[in-house]
N, C-alpha and C positions, 0 to 999 in steps of 0.2 A: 442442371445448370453447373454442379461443382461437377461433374466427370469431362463438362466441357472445358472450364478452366481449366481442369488440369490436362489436360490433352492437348491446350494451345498450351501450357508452359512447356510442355513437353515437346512440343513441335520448337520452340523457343530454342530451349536448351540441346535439343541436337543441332539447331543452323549456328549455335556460337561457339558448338564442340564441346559443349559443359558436359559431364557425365552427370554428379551429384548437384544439388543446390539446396542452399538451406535459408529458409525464411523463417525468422524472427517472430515474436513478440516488443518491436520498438520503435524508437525512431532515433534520430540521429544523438539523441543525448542519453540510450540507456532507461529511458524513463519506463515506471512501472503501468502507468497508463497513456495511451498517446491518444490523439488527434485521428480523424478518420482519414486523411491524407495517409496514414501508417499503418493501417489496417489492411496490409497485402496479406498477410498467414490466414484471417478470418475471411477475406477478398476469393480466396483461390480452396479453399477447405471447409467453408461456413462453420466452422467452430468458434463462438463468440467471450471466451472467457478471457480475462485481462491476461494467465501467462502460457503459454504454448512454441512451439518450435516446428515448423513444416520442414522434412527432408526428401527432396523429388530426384528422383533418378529414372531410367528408364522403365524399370521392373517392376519398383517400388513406391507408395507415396505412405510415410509414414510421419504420425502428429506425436511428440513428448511432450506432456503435461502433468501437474504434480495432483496430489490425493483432495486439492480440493475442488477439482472438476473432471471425477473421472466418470461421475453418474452422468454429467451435464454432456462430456464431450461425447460418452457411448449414445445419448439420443440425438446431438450434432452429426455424429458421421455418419449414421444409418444411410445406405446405400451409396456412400459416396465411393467405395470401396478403400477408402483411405484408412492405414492400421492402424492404431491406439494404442501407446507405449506408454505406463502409467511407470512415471518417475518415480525411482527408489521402493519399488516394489522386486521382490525376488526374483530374479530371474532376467529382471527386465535391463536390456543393455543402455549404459549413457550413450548422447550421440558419437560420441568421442572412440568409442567401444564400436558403435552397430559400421561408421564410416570404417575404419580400421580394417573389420570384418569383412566389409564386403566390396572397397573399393581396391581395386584391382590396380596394380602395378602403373608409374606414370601417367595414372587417368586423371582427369582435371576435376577441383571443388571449385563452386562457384556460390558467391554472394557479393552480396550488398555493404561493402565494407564500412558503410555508415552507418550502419546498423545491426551491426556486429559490434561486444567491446572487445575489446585488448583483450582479457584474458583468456575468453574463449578464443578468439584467433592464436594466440599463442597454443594454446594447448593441442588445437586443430595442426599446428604446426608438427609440435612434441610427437604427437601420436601418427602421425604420417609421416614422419620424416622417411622411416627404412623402407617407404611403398614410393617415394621420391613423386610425392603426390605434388600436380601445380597450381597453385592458387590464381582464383582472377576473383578480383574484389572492387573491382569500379563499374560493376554494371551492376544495373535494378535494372534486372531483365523481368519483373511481376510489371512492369510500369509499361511494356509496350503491348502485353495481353487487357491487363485493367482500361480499356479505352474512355470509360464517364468515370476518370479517378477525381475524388474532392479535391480541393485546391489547396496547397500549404498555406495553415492557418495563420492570420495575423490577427493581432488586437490592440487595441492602445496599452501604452505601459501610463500605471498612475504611482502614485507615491504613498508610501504609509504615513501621516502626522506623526510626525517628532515624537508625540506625544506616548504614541504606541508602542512606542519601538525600544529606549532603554538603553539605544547605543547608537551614534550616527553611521553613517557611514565612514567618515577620517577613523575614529576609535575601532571601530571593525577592520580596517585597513593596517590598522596600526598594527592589532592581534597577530593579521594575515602573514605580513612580513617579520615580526618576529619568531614564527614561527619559520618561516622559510630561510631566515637567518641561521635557527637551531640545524635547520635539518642542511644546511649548505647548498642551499638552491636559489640558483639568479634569480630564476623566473618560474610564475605557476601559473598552467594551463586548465582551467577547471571548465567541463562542458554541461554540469551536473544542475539544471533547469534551478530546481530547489536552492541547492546552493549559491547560486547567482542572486538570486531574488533577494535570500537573505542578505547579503552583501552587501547589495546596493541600496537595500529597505524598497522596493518598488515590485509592483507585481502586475500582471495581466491575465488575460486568460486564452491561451492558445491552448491548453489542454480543460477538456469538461470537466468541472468540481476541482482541478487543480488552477490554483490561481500565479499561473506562470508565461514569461514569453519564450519563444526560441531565441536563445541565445548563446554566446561564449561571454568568457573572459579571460584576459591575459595581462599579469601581473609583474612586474620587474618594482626594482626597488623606488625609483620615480616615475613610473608611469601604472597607468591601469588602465587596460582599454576595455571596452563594454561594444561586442557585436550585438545588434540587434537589428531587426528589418526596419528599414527607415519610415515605414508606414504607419508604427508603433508608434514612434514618438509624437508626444504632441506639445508643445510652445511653453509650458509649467514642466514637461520632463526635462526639454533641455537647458532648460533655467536653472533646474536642478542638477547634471550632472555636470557643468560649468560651475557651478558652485564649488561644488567638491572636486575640482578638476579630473573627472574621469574624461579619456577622451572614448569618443563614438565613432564605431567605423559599421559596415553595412554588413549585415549576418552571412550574408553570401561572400563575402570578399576573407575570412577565416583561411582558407586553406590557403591563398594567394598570399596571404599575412605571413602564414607558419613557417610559406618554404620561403617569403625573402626579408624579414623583420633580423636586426641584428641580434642576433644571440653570443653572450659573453662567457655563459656557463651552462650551467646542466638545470633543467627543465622538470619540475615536478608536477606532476599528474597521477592521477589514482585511473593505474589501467583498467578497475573493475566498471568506473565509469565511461571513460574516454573513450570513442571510436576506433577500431583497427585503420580507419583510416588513417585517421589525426593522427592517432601512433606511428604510423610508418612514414608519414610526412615529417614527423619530429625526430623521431630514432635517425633518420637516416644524416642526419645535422648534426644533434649533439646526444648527448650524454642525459637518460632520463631518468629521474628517481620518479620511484613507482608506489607510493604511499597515499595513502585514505589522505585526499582534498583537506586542511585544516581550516574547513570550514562546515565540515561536515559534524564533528565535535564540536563547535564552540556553538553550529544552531541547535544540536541535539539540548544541551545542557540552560534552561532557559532562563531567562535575569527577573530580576525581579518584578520590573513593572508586565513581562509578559506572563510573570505568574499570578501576578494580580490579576491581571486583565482575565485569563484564562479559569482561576475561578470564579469570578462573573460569569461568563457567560457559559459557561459548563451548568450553574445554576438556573441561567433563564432558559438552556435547549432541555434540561432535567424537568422544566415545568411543563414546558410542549407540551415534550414525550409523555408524562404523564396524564395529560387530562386528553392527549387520543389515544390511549389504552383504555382510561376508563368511558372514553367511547365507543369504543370497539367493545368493552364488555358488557354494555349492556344495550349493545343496538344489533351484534351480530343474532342470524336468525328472527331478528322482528324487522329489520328494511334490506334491501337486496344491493348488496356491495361483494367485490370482488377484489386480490389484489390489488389490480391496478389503480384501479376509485379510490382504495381507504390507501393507497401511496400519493396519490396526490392528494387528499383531505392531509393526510402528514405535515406532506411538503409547503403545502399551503398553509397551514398551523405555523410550523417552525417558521417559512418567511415572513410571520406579522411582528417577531421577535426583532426588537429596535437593535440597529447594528448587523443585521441579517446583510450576508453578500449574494451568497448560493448555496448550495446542497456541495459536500464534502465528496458526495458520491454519490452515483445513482441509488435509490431507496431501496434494500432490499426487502421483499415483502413476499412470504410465502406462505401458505397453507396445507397442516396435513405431510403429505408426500413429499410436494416440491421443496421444502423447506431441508429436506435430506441431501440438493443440492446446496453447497455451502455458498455459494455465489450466484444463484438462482436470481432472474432479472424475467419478472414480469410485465409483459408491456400491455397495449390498448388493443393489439391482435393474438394475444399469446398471455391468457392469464386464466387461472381457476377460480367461479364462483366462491363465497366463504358463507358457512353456516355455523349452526353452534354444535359442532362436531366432531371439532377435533382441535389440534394445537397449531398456533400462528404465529410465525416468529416476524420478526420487523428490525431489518438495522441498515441506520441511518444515522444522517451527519450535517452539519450545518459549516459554512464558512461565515464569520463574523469579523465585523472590524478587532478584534480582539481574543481569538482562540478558533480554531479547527476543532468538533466537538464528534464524535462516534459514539453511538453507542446501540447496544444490541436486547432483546427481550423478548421473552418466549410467552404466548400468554395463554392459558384453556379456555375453551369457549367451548361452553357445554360440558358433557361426560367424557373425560379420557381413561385410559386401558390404565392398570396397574403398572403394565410395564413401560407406560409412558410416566406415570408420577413418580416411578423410582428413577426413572431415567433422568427426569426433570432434579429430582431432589441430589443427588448426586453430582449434577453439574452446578448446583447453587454451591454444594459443600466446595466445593472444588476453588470454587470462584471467589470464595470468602476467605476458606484456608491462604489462597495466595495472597491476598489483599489486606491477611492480618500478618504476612511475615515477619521477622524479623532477623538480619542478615549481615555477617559484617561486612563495611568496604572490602571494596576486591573480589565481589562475587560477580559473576556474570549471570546473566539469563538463564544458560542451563542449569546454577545455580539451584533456582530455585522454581525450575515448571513442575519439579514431581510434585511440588504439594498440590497445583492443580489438577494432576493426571489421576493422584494414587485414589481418592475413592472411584474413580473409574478405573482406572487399572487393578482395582482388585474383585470389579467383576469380566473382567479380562473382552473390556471396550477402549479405546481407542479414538482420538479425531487425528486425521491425517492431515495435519495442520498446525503453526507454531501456537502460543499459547496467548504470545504479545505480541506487540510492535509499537515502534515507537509512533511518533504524532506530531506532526510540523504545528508551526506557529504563523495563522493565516496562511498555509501550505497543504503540504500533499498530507492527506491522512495516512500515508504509511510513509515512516521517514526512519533513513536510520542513522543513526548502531544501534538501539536499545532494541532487543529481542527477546521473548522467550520462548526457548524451543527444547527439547531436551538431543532431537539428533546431534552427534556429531558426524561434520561433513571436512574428511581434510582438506586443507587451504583457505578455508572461510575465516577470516577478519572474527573475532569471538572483543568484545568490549564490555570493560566494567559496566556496573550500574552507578549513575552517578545522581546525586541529588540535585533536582533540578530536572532531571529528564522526566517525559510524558512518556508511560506504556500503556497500553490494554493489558485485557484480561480477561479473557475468552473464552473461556472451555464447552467443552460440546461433546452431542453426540448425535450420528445421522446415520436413521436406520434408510437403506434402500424401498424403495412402495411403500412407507410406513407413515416417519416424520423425522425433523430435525428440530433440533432443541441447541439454541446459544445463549448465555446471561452474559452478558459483555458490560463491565466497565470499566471506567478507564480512571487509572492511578499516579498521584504524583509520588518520585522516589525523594526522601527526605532524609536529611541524618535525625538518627534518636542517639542514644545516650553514649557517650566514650568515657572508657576507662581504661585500664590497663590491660582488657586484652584485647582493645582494638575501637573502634569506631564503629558504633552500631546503624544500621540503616532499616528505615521500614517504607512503607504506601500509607497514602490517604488518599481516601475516596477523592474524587471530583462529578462524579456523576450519584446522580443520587433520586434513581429508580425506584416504585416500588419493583418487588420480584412475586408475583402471581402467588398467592396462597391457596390459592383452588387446585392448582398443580404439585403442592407441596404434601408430600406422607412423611412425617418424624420417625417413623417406623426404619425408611433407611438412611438417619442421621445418629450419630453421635448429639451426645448431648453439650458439648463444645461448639456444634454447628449449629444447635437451635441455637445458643446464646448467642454466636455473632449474628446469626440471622437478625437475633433480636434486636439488638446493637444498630445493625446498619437501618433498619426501620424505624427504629426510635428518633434517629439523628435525620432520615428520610422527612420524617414529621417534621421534626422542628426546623428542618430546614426550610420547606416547601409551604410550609403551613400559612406563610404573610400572606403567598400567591393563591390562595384557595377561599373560598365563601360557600356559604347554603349547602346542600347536594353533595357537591362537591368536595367541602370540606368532609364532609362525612365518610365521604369516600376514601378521600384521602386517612382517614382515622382508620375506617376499618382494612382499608387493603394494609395496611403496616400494624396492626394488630398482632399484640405480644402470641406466641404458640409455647404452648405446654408441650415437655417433652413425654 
């Protein structure tokens, strides 16, 4: 079926004269997971992981994807004959690089210029300029092959209570243009899903587990206009945006806007977001500053009542999670369950949790082997029995009226190999060393990943994968600026660590046939102590796991790392302890039981 798709794109792209074409991982707003109306790359390739890049030419049909799906993508492509180009690995060219190489003198690039941002269209620009290569960017030529394509998603948009929120919308507004004032900008063009929502405190769900609608927004110093499909709305949204006088125009009517809305000055947009279309509709008008959305900062960094709100309920998905682990530990091997089954007994767990919206993200749930895929998705046709035989990892996430919650856990079930409990014990050390830092303002993310890399880096292992990320507020579980990663990649946007922002804290390790192992959780950045040589910062839990002592040997810890092991168990107790009785409390005592070094 995939050699056929690709044989009609192909037959496609020689009747339009395309030479190259390149399809995405998006949809029109850059977003990191889209809607199945967007799913042309996995449509035409069957490769199903959230980030990838299809390049088709006549000769060639080659997929870029990064190191956290290169086990998943090598069992996706089998026999499609489509190549697999494992990003930032040795050797391996960027697309920027391979088109360069191999596209020949005045031959034509073709995409989808809606789904493209700016900056790689720019850079596609940069690197082909001296081959006087021609761009055509207004056709979704995958949309006349795809013939039963799903429908662009619409949903109702609802409103967040006052209550939840910490800042109206006018107060957010107010921010917005101050800040576009600093930067000397009439107007801001923002198409960044997330960041809209936060905006206007309203959310939907046009994307699965992200609670978002398609939309724009366009900002001048008295006006604010909110695109949205008019299907969305319903009789309480526009009650509300007439309150705060934003006006409402129709999500399709955006481009028709850009090229004939009056503009009096220069136009600010974060090309990393913004479509190469949208860009070329605005460039060619006025004057565009090209800087990070500031609204992307002010939702990264969170106020207070959503930090209340958010340790709430970090504590009620921490109680889930815990009593279906200690399900899974003493049912695996005595009743017949599978991933998929004990991912929905999970899922079903975490939605009896009051203020439960949806799942943050599909459940990841693996056994054994698969778990070595880092994004491994088990379904109802495609999943492996589970026994008491090997190690099971589980990460998942709850959206609540009141926090985005992630979090990840490795658990033994049964006898594991030696070189699985060292493995195990190593990525605990990793996970705590980060989470006890201590840092002054001014550090970034790179900062500070080696303390979770170094006792795996000094058995010279590796996860090809950042170490954090940040974490929307009733949003997307991956939001940013806050990161940690140690690559550096030139031209990448690098942002303090600010107090107030949500990271993870992830470290891992995935052997190929074997297993994978992640202890994931998630930290709020805080100031501690200032003095005279600067303003100290640290993490505090928000999740509050046990971490498998079946899977743990002291043998390759430090004796530093028992203690905070010990640390986070003690305070795991007293945390969790109200939500527990009988059995289970007991349980709850003994998996967080102090260890001798």
């Amino acid at each position: 079926m995939i050699r056929e798709r690709i044989t009609a794109i192909k037959s496609v792209l020689k009747d339009a004269g395309i030479d190259f074409y390149i399809v995405p991982t998006s949809d029109y707003h850059n977003s990191e997971y889209v809607n199945d109306y967007f799913k042309q790359r996995e449509f035409l390739s069957g490769f199903t992981g959230s980030n990838g890049t299809l390049v088709i030419s006549r000769d060639e049909v080659g997929l870029w994807t990064d190191g956290r799906y290169f086990v998943q993508a090598e069992r996706e492509l089998t026999g499609s004959g489509i190549v697999l180009y494992r990003m930032n690995e040795e050797g391996v060219p960027t697309i920027e690089e391979y088109l360069e190489k191999n596209m020949k003198e005045q031959q034509i690039l073709g995409f989808d210029g809606r789904v493209v941002d700016t900056c790689f269209g720019k850079n596609l620009e940069k690197c082909l300029a001296d081959k006087k290569i021609s761009f055509v960017y207004d056709k979704d030529l995958v949309d006349t092959v795809w013939t039963d394509r799903p429908k662009l998603p619409v949903s109702k948009l609802w409103v967040i209570p006052e209550e939840k929120n910490g800042q109206t919308v006018e107060e957010k507004l107010t921010l917005v243009r101050g800040a576009m004032k600093k930067a000397k900008a009439a107007h801001l063009f923002i198409s960044k899903l997330d960041d809209i929502m936060w905006l206007y405190n309203v959310r939907a769900n046009d994307v699965e587990c992200n609670p978002v609608a398609l939309s724009y927004t366009f900002i001048s110093e008295n006006e604010a206009v909110f695109f949205v499909q008019k299907d969305a709305l319903t009789p309480e949204a526009e009650a509300y945006f007439e309150k705060y006088h934003i006006t409402v125009k129709d999500y399709h009517e955006v481009a028709a806007f850009l090229a004939d809305c009056s503009l009096d000055g220069s136009v600010w947009c974060d090309c990393d977001e913004v479509s190469y279309l949208m860009y070329k509709r605005l460039s060619e008008r006025v004057e565009i500053i090209d800087r990070r959305n500031p609204t992307t900062l002010m939702k990264a960094v969170k106020n207070a009542t959503e930090l209340k709100n958010i340790r709430e309920y970090y504590l009620k998905d921490s109680v889930a999670l815990t009593k279906f682990l200690f399900w899974m530990k003493q049912n695996a091997g005595k009743v017949e369950m599978d991933e998929y089954s004990v991912a929905m007994k999970l899922d079903s767990m975490r939605a009896k949790v009051e203020g439960f919206l949806d799942l943050s993200f599909p459940t990841i749930s693996a056994f054994k082997e698969n778990a070595a895929m880092m994004h491994y998705s088990a379904t109802e046709d495609n999943k492996a029995e589970i026994a008491a035989d090997g190690l099971y990892l589980v990460d998942s996430g709850g959206q609540y009226i009141g926090a985005t919650t992630d979090v990840t856990r490795t658990i033994a079930l049964g006898q594991i190999t030696d070189e699985m409990k060292k493995h195990f014990s190593k990525v605990v050390c990793g996970m705590l060393r980060l989470a006890d830092a201590k840092f002054l303002y001014g550090c970034t993310g790179k900062s500070v990943d080696i303390l979770a890399r170094e006792p795996l880096w000094e058995c010279y292992i590796d996860y090809k994968c950042g170490t954090g990320h940040g974490i929307g507020y009733i949003l997307n579980v991956h939001e940013a600026p806050p990161n940690i990663r140690w690559r550096y990649n030139p031209g990448t946007k690098e942002d303090i660590l600010e107090a107030g922002m949500i990271v993870s804290d992830e470290p891992g390790v995935y052997i190929e046939g074997s297993h994978g192992i992640r202890i994931e959780n998630i930290l709020e950045i805080v100031n501690e102590e200032k003095n005279g040589d600067g303003q100290f910062m640290g993490f505090r839990h928000l999740t509050y796991v046990p971490i498998d002592l079946d899977a743990i040997d002291t043998r390759y810890m430090e004796p530093r790392d028992v203690e905070r092991l010990n640390a986070y168990h003690e305070e795991v107790y007293r945390r969790l302890e109200p939500y527990f009785e009988g059995e289970e409390k007991l349980l709850l005592r003994e998996s967080t039981r102090q260890l001798e070094y």
